[in-house]
C-alpha positions as CSV (number, residue, x, y, z in Angstrom):
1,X,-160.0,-79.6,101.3
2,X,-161.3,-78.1,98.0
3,X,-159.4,-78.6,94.7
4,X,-156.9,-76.7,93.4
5,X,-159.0,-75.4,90.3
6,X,-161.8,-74.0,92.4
7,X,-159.5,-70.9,92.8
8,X,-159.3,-70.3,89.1
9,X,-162.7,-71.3,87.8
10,X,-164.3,-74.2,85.2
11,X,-164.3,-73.5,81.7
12,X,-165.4,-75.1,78.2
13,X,-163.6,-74.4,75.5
14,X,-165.0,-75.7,72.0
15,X,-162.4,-75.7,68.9
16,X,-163.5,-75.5,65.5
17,X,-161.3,-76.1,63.0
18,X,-161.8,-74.9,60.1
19,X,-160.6,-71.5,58.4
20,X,-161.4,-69.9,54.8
21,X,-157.4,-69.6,54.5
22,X,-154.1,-69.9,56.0
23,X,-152.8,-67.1,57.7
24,X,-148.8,-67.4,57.2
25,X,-148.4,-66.8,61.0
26,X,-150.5,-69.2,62.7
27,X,-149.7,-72.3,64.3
28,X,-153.0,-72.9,65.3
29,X,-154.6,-76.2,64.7
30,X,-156.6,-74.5,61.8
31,X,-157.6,-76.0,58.3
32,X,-158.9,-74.9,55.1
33,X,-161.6,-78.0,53.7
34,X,-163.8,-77.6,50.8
35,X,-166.6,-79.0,52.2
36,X,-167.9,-79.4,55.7
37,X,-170.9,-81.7,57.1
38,X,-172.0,-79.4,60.1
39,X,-174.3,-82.0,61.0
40,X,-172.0,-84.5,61.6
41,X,-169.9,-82.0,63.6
42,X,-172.8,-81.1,65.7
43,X,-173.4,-84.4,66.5
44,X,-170.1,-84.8,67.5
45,X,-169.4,-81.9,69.9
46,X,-173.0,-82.8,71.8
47,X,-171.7,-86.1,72.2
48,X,-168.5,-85.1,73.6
49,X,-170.0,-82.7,76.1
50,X,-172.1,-85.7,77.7
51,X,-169.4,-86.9,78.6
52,X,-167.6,-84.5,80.4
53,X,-170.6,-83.8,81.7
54,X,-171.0,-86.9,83.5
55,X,-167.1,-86.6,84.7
56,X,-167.6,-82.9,86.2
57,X,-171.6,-83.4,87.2
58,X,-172.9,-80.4,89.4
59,X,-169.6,-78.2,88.7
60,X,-170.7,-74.5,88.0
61,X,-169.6,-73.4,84.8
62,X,-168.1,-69.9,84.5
63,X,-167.3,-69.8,80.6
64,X,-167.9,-71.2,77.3
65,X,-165.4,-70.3,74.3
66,X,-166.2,-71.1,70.5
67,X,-162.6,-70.9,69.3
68,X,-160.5,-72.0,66.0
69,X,-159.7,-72.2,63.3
70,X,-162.8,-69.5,62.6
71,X,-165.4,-70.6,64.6
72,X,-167.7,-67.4,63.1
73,X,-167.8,-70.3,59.8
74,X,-170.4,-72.6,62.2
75,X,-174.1,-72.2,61.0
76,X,-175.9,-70.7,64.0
77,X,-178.1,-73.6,64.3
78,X,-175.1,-76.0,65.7
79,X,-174.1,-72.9,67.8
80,X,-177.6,-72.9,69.5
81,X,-177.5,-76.5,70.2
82,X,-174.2,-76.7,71.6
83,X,-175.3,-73.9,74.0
84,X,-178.4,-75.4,74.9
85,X,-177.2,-78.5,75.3
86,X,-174.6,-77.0,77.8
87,X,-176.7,-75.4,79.8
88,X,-178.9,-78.4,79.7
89,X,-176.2,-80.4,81.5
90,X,-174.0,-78.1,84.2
91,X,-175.3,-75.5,86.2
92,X,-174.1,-72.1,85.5
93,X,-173.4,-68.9,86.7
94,X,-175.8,-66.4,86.5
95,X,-173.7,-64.0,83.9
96,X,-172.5,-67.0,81.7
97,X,-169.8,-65.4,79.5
98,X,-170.3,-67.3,76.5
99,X,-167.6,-66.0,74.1
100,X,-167.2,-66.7,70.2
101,X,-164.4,-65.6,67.7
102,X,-165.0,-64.1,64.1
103,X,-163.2,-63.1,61.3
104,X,-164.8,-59.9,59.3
105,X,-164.8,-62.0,56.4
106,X,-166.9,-64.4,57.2
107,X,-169.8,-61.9,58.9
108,X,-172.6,-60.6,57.9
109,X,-175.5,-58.9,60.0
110,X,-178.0,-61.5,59.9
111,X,-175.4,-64.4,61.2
112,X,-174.7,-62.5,64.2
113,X,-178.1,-61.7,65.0
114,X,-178.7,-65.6,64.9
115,X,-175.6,-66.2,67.5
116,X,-176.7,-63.6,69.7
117,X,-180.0,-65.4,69.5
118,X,-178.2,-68.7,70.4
119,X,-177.2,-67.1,73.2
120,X,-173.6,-65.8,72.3
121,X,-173.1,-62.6,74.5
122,X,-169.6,-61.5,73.4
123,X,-168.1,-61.8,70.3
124,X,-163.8,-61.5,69.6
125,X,-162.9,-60.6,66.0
126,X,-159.5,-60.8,64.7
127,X,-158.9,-58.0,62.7
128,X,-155.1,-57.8,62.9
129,X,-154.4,-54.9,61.1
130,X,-156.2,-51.6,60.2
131,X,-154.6,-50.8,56.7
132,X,-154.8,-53.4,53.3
133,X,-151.0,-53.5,52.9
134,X,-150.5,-55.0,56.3
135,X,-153.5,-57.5,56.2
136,X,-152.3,-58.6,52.5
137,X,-148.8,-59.4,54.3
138,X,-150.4,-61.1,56.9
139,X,-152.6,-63.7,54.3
140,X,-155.8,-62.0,55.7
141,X,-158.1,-62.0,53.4
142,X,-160.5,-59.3,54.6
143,X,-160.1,-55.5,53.9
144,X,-159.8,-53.0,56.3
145,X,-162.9,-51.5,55.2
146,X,-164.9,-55.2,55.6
147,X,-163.1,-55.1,59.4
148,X,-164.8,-52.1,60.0
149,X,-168.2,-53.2,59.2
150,X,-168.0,-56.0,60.9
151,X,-167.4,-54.5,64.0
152,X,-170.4,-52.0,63.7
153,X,-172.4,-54.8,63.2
154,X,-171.0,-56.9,66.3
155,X,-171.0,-53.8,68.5
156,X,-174.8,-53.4,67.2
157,X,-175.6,-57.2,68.5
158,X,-173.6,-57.8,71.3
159,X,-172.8,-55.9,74.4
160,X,-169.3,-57.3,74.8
161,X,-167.0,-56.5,71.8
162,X,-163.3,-56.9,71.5
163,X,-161.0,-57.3,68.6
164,X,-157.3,-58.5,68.1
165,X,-154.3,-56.4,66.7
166,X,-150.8,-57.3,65.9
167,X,-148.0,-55.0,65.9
168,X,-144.4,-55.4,65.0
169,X,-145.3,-56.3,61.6
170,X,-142.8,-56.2,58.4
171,X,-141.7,-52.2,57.9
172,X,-143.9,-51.0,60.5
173,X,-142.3,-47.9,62.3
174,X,-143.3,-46.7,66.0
175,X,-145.6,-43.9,64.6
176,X,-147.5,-46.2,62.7
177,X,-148.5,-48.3,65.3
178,X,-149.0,-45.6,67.6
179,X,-151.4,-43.9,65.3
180,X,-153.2,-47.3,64.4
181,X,-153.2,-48.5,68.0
182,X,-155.1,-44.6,68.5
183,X,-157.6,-45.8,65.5
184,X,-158.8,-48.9,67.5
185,X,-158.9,-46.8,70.7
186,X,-161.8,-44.1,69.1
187,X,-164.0,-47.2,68.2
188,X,-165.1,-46.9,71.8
189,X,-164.7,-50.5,72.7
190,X,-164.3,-52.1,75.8
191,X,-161.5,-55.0,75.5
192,X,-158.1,-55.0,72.8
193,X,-156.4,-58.0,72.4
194,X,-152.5,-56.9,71.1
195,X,-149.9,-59.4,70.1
196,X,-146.4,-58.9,69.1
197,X,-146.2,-61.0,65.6
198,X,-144.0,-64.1,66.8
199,X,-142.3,-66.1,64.6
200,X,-143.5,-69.5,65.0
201,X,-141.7,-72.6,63.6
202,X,-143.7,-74.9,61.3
203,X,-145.7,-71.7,60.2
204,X,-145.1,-70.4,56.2
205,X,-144.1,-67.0,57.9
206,X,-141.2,-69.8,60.0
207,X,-140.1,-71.0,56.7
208,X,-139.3,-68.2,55.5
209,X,-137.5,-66.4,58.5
210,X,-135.6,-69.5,58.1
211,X,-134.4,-69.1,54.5
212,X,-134.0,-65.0,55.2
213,X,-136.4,-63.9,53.1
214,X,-139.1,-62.7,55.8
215,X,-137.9,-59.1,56.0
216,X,-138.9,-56.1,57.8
217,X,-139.1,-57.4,60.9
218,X,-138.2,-54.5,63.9
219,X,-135.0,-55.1,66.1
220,X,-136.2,-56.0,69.4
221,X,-135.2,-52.5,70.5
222,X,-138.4,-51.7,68.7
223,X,-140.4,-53.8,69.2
224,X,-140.2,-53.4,73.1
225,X,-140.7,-49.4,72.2
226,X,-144.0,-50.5,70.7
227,X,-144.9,-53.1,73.6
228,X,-144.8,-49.4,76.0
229,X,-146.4,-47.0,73.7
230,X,-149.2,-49.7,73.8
231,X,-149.3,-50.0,77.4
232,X,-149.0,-46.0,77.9
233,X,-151.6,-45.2,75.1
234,X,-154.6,-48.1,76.1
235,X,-153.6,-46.8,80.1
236,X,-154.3,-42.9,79.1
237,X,-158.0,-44.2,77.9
238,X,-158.6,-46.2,80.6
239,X,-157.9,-49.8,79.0
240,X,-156.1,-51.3,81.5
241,X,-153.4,-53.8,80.9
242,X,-154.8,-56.7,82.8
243,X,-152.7,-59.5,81.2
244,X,-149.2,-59.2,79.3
245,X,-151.3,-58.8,76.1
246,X,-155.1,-57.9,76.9
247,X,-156.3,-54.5,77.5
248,X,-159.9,-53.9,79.5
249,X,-161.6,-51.4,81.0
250,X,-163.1,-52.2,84.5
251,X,-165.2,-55.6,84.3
252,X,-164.7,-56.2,80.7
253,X,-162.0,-58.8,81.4
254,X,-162.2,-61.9,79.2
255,X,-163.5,-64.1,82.4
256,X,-163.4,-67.1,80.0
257,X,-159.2,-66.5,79.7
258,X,-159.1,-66.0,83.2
259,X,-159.8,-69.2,84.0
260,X,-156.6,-70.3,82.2
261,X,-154.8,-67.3,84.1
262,X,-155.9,-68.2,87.1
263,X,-155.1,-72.0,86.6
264,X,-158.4,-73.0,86.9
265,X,-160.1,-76.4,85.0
266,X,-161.2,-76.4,82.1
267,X,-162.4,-78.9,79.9
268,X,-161.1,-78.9,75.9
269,X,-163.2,-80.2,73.0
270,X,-162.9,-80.5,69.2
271,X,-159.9,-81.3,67.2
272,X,-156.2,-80.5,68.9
273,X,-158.2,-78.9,72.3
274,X,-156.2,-79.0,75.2
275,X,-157.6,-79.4,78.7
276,X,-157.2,-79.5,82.4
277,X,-159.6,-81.5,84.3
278,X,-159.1,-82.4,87.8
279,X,-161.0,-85.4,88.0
280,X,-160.9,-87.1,92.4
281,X,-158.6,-84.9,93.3
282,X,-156.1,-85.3,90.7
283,X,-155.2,-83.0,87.8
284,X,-154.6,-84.4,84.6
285,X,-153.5,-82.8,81.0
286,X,-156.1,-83.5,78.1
287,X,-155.0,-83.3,74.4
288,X,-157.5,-84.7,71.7
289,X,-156.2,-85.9,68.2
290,X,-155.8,-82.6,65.9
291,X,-156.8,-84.2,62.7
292,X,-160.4,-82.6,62.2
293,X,-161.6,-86.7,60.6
294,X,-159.7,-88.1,63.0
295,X,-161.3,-86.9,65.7
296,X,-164.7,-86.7,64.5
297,X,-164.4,-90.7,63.6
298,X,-162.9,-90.9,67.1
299,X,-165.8,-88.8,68.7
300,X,-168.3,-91.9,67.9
301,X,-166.4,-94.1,70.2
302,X,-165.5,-92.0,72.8
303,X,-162.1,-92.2,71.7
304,X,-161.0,-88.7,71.3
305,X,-158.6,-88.1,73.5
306,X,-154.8,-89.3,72.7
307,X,-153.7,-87.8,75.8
308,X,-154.4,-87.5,79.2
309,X,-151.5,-87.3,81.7
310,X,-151.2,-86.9,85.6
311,X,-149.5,-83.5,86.1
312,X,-147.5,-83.6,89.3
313,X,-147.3,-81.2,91.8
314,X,-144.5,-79.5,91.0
315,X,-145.3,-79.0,87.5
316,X,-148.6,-77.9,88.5
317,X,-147.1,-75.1,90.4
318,X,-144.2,-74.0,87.5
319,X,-147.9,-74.5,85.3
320,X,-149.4,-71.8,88.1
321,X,-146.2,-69.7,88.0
322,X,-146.2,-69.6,84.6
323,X,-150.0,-68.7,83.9
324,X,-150.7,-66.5,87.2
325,X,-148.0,-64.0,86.4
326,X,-148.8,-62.7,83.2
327,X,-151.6,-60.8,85.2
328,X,-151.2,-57.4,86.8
329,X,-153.2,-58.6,89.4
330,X,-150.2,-61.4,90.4
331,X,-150.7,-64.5,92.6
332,X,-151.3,-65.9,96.0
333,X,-147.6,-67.1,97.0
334,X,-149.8,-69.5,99.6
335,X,-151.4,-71.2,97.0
336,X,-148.2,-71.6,95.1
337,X,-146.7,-73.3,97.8
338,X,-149.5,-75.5,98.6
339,X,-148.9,-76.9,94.9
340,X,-144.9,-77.2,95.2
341,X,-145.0,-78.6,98.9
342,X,-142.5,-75.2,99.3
343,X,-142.3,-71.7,99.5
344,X,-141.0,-69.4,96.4
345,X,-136.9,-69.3,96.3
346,X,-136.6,-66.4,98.6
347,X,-132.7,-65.6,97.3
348,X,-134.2,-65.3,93.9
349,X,-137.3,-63.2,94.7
350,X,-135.4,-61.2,96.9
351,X,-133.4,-60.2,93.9
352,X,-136.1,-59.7,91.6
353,X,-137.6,-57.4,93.8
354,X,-133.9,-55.2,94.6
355,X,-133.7,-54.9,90.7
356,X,-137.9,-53.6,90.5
357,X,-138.9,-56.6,88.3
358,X,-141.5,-57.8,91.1
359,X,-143.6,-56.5,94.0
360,X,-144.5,-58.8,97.0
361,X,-146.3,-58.8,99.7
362,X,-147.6,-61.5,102.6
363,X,-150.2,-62.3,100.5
364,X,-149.7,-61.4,97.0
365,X,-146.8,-61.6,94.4
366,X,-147.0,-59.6,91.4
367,X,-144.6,-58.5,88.8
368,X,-144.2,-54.7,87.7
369,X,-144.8,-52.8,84.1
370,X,-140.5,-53.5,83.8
371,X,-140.8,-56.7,84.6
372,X,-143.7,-58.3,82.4
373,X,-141.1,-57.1,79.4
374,X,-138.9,-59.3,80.5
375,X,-141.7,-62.2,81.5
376,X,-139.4,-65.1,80.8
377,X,-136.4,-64.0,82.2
378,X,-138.2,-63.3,85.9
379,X,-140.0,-66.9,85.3
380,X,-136.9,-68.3,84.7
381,X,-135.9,-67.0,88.1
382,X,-138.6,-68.4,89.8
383,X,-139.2,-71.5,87.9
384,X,-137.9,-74.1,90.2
385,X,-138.8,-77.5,88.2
């Protein structure tokens, strides 16, 4: 019988660490460092992908991500020998979606002429905000106007663009989001990332929710207003809400993150990368030490990894559950069950489906525009482990 993971997809995801700044929101593994030997780095990430290599040998690959920290900060030489060292050791798919993020601030035209000459074919820049004020609350330290630009130049190199957005930002109303959100829309692009600004513990922006001096924030009356303008205005030009938070039109999906939807493997590499690797026919959990010289001292003795753990069964189908459903295209209750060793709580999907949070059908189990609002409360429904 085939794996599991063959019915999401294989995947290489590559973390760089490294940022210009710290944005007051992120609880990404992400650090600022006044100096960087990208040789040494280089060196490094080959190294690491030999070895996977020789643990997933003659697995088709279906993705490659460069993300961070800002991975747009790598010189475009290490990008080009990362990339052709990967497609030196797995065979790939034909249309190898090769995927690297940006910030405006650190582009320039010539740089992404070199990663599309690396062989980078779609580029994700997190822009966040359209206005100054908003990016200055935020810790962005790019300009609206530099955001801009940089998209021009990315749309002029690549032919897969998409950029990130977050609403329910301090003091931000309804119509201001609506009429920023219609901004983004006229750029003509073909994939939105939007994200609800979450309050994330052990973040600056966490600290200071905590004392009660992070103010602004909208009621969650509001911000749920915002989640449906976004889903109505993106639907009315024909980005489609394919994920809770991703927007697309038709075959401009993020095929990369849909290996993670679709509870595929996929293998994780650089500091704090997470990973699932089915390795003879069992799945197992990767974590690698999130100290960028930790791991790159680690990386010379094969050593950097400080986690991998066999994930059972059952958590591999609340793990399924969990991922799977955040798509509007839903999931296959057969192959949920084949990971628990048992059907779906009927009782419970029964209900969900009287009160319209879910749609079923013998072969497919999806939940509705109501109830991806309310994600965790139909999960928590359903989640049996």
């Amino acid at each position: 019988m085939a794996d599991d993971w063959e019915n999401g997809g294989f995947g290489l995801y590559l973390h760089w660490p490294f940022c210009q700044a710290k944005c007051p929101y992120c609880d990404f593994n992400s650090h600022v460092a006044r100096s960087i030997d990208q040789n040494a780095w280089a060196q490094a990430y080959l190294a690491q992908l030999q070895v996977y290599a020789g643990l997933t040998q003659g697995r088709v690959l279906h993705s490659v991500f460069f993300g961070g920290g800002t991975p747009s900060l790598m010189n475009p030489d290490v990008v080009q020998a990362i990339i052709a060292e990967i497609r030196r050791l797995w065979p790939v798919v034909n249309d190898l979606e090769i995927t690297l993020e940006a910030n405006p601030s650190s582009v320039e035209a010539g740089r992404f002429a070199a990663y599309a000459d690396a062989g980078v074919n779609r580029i994700s820049i997190g822009i966040q905000a359209l206005n100054d004020a908003d990016l200055h609350r935020l810790g962005r330290i790019h300009t609206a106007a530099e955001a801009l630009r940089a998209f021009d130049i990315a749309r002029n190199q690549f032919s897969r663009v998409s950029f990130d957005l977050i609403y329910a930002r301090q003091n931000q109303t309804l119509a201001q989001w609506q009429a920023e959100l219609a901004q983004a829309l006229d750029l003509a692009i073909d994939h939105l990332s939007l994200y609800q600004l979450t309050i994330e513990d052990g973040t600056a922006f966490g600290d200071r929710y905590a004392r009660g001096t992070l103010r602004g924030l909208p009621p969650d009356d509001m911000a749920a207003d915002m989640y449906q303008a976004t889903q109505d205005l993106c639907g009315a030009t024909g980005l489609l809400g394919y994920e809770v938070s991703n927007h697309a039109r038709p075959g401009a999906e993020s095929r990369h993150n849909k290996v993670y939807w679709r509870y595929g493997d996929y293998i994780g590499i650089g500091p704090g990368a997470h990973g699932r690797l089915t390795l003879d026919g069992q799945r197992y959990g990767t974590v690698h030490w999130s100290a960028p010289d930790k791991w790159l001292k680690a990386a010379q003795t094969n050593t950097t990894e400080h986690i991998r753990d066999a994930i059972s069964r059952a958590d591999q189908a609340d793990e399924f559950l969990m991922m799977g459903l955040r798509l509007t295209e839903g999931i296959s209750p057969a192959r949920y069950a084949h990971l628990a060793g048992h059907p779906l709580p009927e009782k419970n999907l029964r209900y969900l489906c009287d009160i319209g949070m879910v749609e079923t059908s013998h072969d497919n189990i999806r939940v509705t525009d109501a109830g991806r609002m309310v994600l965790n409360g139909v999960l928590k429904e359903l989640i049996t482990g």
